[in-house]
Backbone as JSON Lines, residues from 0, in Angstrom:
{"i":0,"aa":"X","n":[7.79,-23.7,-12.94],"ca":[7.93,-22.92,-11.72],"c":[7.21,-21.59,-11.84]}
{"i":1,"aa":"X","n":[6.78,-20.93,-12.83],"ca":[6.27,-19.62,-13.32],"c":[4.78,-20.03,-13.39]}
{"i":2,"aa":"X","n":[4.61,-21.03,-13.21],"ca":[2.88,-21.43,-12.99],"c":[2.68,-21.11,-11.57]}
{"i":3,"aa":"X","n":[3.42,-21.12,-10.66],"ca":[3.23,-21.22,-9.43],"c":[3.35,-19.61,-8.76]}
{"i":4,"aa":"X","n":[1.93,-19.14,-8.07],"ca":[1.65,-17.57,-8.28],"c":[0.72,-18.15,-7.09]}
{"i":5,"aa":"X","n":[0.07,-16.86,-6.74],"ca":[-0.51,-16.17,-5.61],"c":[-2.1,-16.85,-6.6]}
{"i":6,"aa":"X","n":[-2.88,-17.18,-7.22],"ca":[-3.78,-17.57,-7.57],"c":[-4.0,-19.16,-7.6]}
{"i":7,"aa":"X","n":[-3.19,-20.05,-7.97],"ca":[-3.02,-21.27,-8.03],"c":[-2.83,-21.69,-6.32]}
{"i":8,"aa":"X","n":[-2.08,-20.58,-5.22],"ca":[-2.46,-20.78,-3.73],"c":[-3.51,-20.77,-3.13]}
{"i":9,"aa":"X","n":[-3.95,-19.99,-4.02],"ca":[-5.34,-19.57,-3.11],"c":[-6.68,-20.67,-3.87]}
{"i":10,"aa":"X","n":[-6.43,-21.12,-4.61],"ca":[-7.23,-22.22,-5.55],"c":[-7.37,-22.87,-4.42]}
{"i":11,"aa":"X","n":[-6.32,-23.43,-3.91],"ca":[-5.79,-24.84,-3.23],"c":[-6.47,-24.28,-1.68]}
{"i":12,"aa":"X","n":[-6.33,-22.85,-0.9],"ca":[-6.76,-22.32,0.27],"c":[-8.34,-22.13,0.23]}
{"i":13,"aa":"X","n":[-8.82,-22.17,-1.18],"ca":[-10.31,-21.54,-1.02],"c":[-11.1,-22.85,-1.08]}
{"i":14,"aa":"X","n":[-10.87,-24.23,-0.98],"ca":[-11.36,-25.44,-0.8],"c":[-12.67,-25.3,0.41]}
{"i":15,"aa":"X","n":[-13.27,-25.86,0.99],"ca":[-14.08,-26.14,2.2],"c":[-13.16,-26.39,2.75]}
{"i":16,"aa":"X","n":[-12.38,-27.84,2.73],"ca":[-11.79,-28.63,3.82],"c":[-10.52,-27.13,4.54]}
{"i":17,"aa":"X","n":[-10.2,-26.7,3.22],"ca":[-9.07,-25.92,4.23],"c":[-9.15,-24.91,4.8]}
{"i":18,"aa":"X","n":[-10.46,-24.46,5.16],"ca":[-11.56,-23.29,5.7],"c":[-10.02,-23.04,7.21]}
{"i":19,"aa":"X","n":[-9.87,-24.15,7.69],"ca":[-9.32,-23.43,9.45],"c":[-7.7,-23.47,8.85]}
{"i":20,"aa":"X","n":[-6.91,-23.43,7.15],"ca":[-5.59,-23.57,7.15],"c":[-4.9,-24.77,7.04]}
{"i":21,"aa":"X","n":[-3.73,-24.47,6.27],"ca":[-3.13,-25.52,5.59],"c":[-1.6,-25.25,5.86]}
{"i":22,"aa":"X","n":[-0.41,-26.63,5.92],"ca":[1.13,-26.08,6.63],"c":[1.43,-25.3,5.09]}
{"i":23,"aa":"X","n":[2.31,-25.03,5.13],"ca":[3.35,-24.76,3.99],"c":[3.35,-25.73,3.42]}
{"i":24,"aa":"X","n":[4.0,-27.08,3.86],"ca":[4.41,-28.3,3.33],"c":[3.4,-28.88,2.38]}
{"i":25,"aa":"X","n":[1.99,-29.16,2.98],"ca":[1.14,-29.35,2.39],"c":[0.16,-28.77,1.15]}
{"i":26,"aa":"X","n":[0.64,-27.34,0.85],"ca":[0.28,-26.53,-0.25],"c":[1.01,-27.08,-1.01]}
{"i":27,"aa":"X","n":[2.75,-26.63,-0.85],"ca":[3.22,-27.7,-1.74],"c":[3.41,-28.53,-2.38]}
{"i":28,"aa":"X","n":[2.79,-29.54,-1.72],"ca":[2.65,-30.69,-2.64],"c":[1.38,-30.94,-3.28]}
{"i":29,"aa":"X","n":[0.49,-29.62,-2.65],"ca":[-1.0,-29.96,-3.41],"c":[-0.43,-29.26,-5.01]}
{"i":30,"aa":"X","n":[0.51,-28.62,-4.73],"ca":[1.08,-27.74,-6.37],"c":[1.82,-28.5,-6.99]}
{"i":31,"aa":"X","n":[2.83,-29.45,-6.34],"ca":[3.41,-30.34,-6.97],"c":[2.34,-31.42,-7.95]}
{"i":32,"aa":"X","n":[1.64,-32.06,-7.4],"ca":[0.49,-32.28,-7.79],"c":[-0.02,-31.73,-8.85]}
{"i":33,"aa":"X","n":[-0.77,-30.47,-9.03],"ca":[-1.06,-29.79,-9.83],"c":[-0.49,-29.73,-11.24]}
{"i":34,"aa":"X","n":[0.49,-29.78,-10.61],"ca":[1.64,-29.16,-11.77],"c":[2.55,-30.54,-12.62]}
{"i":35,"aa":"X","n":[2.54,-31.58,-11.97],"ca":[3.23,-32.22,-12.67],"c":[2.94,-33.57,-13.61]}
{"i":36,"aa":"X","n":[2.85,-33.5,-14.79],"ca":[2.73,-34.23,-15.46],"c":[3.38,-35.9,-15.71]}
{"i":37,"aa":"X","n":[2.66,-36.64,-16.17],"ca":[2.87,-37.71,-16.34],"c":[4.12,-38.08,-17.36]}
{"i":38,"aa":"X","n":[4.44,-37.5,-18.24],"ca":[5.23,-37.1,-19.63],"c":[6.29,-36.04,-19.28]}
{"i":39,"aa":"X","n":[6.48,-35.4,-18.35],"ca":[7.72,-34.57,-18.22],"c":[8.94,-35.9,-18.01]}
{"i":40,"aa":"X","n":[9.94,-34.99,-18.87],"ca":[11.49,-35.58,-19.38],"c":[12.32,-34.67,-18.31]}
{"i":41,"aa":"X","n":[12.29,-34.92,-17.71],"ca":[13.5,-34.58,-16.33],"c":[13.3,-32.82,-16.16]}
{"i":42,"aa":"X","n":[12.03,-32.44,-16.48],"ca":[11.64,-30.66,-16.26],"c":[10.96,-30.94,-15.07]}
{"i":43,"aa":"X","n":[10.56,-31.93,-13.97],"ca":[9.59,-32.15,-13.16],"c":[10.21,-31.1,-12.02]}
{"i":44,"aa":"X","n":[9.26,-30.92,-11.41],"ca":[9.38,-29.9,-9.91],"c":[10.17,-30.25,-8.99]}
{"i":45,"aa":"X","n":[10.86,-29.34,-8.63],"ca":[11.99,-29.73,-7.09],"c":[11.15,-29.36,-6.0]}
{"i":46,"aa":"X","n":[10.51,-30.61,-5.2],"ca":[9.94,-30.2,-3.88],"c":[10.6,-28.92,-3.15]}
{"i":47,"aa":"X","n":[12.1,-28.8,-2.81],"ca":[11.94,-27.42,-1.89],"c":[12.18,-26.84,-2.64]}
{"i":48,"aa":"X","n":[12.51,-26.32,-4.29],"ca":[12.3,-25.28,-4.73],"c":[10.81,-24.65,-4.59]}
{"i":49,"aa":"X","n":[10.07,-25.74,-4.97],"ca":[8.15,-25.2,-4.39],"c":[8.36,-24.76,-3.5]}
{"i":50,"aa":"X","n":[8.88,-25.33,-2.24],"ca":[8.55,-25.05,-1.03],"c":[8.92,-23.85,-0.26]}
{"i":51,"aa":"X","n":[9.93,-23.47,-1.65],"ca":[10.19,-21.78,-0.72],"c":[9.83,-20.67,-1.15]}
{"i":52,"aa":"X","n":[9.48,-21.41,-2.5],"ca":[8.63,-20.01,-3.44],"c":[7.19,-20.03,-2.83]}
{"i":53,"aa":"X","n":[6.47,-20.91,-2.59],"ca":[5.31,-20.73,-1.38],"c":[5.36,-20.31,-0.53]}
{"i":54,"aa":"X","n":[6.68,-20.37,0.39],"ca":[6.84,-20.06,1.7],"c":[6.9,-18.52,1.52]}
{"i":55,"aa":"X","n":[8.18,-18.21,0.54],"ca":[8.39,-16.6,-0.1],"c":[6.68,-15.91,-0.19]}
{"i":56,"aa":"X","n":[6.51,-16.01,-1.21],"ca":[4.55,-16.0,-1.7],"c":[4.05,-15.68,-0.36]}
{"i":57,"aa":"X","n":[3.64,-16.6,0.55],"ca":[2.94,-16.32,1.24],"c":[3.42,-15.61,2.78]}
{"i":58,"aa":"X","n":[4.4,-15.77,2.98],"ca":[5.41,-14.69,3.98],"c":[5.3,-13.08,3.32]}
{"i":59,"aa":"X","n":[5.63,-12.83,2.1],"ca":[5.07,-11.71,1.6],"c":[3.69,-11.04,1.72]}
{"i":60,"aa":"X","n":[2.7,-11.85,1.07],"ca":[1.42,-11.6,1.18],"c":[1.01,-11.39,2.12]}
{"i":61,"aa":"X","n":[1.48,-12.06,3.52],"ca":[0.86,-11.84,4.88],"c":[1.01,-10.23,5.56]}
{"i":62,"aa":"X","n":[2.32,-10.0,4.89],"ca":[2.86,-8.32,5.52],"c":[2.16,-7.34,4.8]}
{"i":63,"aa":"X","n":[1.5,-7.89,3.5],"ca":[1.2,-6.54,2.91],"c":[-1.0,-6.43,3.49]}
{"i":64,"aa":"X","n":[-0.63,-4.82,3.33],"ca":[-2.04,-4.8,3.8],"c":[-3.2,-5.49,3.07]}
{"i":65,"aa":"X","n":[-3.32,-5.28,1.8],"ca":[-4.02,-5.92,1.07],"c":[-4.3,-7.29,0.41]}
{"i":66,"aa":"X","n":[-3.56,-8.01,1.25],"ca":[-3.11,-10.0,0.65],"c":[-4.27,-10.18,1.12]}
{"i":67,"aa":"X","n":[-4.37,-11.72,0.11],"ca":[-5.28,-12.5,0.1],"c":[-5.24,-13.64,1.19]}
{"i":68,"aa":"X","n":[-3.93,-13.9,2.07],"ca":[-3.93,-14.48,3.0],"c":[-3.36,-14.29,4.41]}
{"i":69,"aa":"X","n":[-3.68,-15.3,5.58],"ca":[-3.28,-14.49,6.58],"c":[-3.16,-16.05,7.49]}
{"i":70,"aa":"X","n":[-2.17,-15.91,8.81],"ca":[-1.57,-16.85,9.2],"c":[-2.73,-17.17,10.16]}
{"i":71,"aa":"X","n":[-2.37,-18.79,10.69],"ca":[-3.55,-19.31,11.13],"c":[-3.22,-19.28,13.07]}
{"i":72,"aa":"X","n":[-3.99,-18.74,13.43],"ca":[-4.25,-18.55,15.18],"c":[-4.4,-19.95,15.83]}
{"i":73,"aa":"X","n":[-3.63,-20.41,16.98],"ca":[-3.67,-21.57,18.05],"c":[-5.18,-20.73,18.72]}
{"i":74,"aa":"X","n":[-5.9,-21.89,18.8],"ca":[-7.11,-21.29,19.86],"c":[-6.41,-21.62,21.23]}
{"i":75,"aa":"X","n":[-5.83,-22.36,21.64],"ca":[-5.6,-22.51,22.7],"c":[-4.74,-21.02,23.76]}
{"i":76,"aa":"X","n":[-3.47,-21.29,22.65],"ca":[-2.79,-20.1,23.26],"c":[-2.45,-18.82,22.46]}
{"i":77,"aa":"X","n":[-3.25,-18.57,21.63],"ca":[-3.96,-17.17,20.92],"c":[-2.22,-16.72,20.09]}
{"i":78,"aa":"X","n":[-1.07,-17.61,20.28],"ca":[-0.38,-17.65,18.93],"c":[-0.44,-17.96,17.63]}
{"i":79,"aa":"X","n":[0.68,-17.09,16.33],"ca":[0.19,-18.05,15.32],"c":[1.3,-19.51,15.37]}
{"i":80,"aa":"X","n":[0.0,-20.41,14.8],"ca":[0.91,-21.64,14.07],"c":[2.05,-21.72,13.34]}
{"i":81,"aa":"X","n":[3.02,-22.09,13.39],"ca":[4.17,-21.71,12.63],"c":[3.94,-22.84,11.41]}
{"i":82,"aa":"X","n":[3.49,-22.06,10.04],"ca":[3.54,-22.25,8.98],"c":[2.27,-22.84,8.35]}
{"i":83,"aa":"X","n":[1.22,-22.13,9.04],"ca":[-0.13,-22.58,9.03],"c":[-0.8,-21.07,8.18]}
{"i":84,"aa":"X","n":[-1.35,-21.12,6.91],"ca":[-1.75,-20.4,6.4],"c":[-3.4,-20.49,6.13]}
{"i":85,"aa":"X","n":[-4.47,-19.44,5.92],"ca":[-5.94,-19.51,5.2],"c":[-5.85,-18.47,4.25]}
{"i":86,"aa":"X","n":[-6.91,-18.57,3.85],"ca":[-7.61,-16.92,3.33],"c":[-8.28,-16.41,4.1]}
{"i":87,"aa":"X","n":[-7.86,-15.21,4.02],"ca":[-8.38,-13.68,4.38],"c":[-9.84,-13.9,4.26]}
{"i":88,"aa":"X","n":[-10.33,-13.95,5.57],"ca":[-11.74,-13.02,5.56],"c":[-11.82,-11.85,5.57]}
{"i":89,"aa":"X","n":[-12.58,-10.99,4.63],"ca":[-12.83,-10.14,3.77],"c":[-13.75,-9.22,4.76]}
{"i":90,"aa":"X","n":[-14.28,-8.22,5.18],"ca":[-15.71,-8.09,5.91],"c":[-15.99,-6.68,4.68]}
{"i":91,"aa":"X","n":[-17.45,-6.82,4.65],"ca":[-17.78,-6.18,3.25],"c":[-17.91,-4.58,3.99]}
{"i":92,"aa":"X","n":[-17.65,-3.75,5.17],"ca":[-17.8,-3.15,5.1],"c":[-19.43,-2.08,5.9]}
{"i":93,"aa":"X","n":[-19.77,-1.34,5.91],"ca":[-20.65,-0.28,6.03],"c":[-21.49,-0.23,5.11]}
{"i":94,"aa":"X","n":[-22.38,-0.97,4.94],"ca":[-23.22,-0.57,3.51],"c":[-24.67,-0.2,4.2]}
{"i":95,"aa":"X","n":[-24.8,1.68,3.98],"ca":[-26.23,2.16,4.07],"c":[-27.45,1.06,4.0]}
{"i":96,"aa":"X","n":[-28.53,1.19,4.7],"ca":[-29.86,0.4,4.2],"c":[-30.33,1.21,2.69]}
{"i":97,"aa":"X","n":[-30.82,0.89,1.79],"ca":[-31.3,1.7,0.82],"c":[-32.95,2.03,1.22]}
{"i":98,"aa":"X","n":[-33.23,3.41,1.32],"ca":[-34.67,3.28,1.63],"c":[-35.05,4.2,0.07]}
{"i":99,"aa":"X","n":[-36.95,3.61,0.36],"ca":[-36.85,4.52,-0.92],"c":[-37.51,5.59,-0.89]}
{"i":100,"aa":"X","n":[-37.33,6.49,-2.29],"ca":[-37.56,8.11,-2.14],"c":[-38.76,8.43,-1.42]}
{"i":101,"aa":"X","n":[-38.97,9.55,-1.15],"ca":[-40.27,9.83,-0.38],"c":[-41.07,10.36,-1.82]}
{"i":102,"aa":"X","n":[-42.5,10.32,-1.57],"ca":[-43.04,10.6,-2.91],"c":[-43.36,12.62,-2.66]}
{"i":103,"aa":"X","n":[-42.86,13.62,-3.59],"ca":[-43.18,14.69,-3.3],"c":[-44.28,15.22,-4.08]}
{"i":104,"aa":"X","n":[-44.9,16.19,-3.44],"ca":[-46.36,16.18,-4.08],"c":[-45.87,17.85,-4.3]}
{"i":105,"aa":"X","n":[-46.1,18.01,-5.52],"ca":[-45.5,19.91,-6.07],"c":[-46.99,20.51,-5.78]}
{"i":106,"aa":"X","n":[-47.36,21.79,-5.42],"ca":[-48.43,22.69,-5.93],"c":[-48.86,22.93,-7.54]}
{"i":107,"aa":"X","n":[-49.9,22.7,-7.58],"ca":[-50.07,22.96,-8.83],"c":[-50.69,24.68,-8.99]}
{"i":108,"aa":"X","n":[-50.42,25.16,-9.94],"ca":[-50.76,26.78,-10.16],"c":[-51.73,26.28,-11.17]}
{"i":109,"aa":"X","n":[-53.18,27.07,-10.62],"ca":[-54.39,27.28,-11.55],"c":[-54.74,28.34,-11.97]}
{"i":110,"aa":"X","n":[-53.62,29.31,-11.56],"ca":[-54.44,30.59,-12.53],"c":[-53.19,31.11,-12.69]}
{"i":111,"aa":"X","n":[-53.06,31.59,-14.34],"ca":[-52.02,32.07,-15.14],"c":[-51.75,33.55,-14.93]}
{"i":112,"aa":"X","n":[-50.58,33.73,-14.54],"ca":[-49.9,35.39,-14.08],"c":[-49.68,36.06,-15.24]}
{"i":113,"aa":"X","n":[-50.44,36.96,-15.69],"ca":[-50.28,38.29,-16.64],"c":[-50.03,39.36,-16.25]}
């Protein structure tokens, strides 16, 4: 259960296919998945224990300013989906054009001041 973090979500969110968002339900079990071995002796994963530490995880992340994810918009009627998550598009920002220096040309002094 301590494998299951804000990086191993976003593994599973930063795919192609899940570019427009994924339910809750379905992260879940992409972690269940992940996570569970062929050879576990009765340590195997409790589906809704996943399912609420994801839900927790990413209900958190969404409120804070700086998360890596953010809930997914109905185009139709400009609500969110209830329990439809992506990743955060990022926008890089204001970045100056770089131009380059101008070339400065100094005076040269040809006759020495005594």
């Amino acid at each position: 259960m301590n494998r299951i973090n804000k990086d191993s979500i976003e593994e599973i969110l930063s795919v192609k296919e899940a570019a427009k968002g994924l339910h809750v339900r379905s992260i879940a079990k992409h972690l269940m998945n992940m996570f569970s071995d062929l050879f576990t002796d009765g340590a195997a994963l409790d589906y809704e224990k996943v399912l609420t530490k994801v839900n927790r995880l990413l209900l958190y992340d969404v409120k804070s300013r700086r998360g890596r994810f953010e809930r997914v918009k109905n185009p139709k009627t400009k609500k969110y989906r209830k329990g439809y998550y992506k990743m955060r598009v990022v926008s890089r920002g204001f970045e100056p054009l770089q131009t380059e220096p101008k070339p400065v040309v100094l005076p040269l002094h040809h006759e020495t001041l005594f």
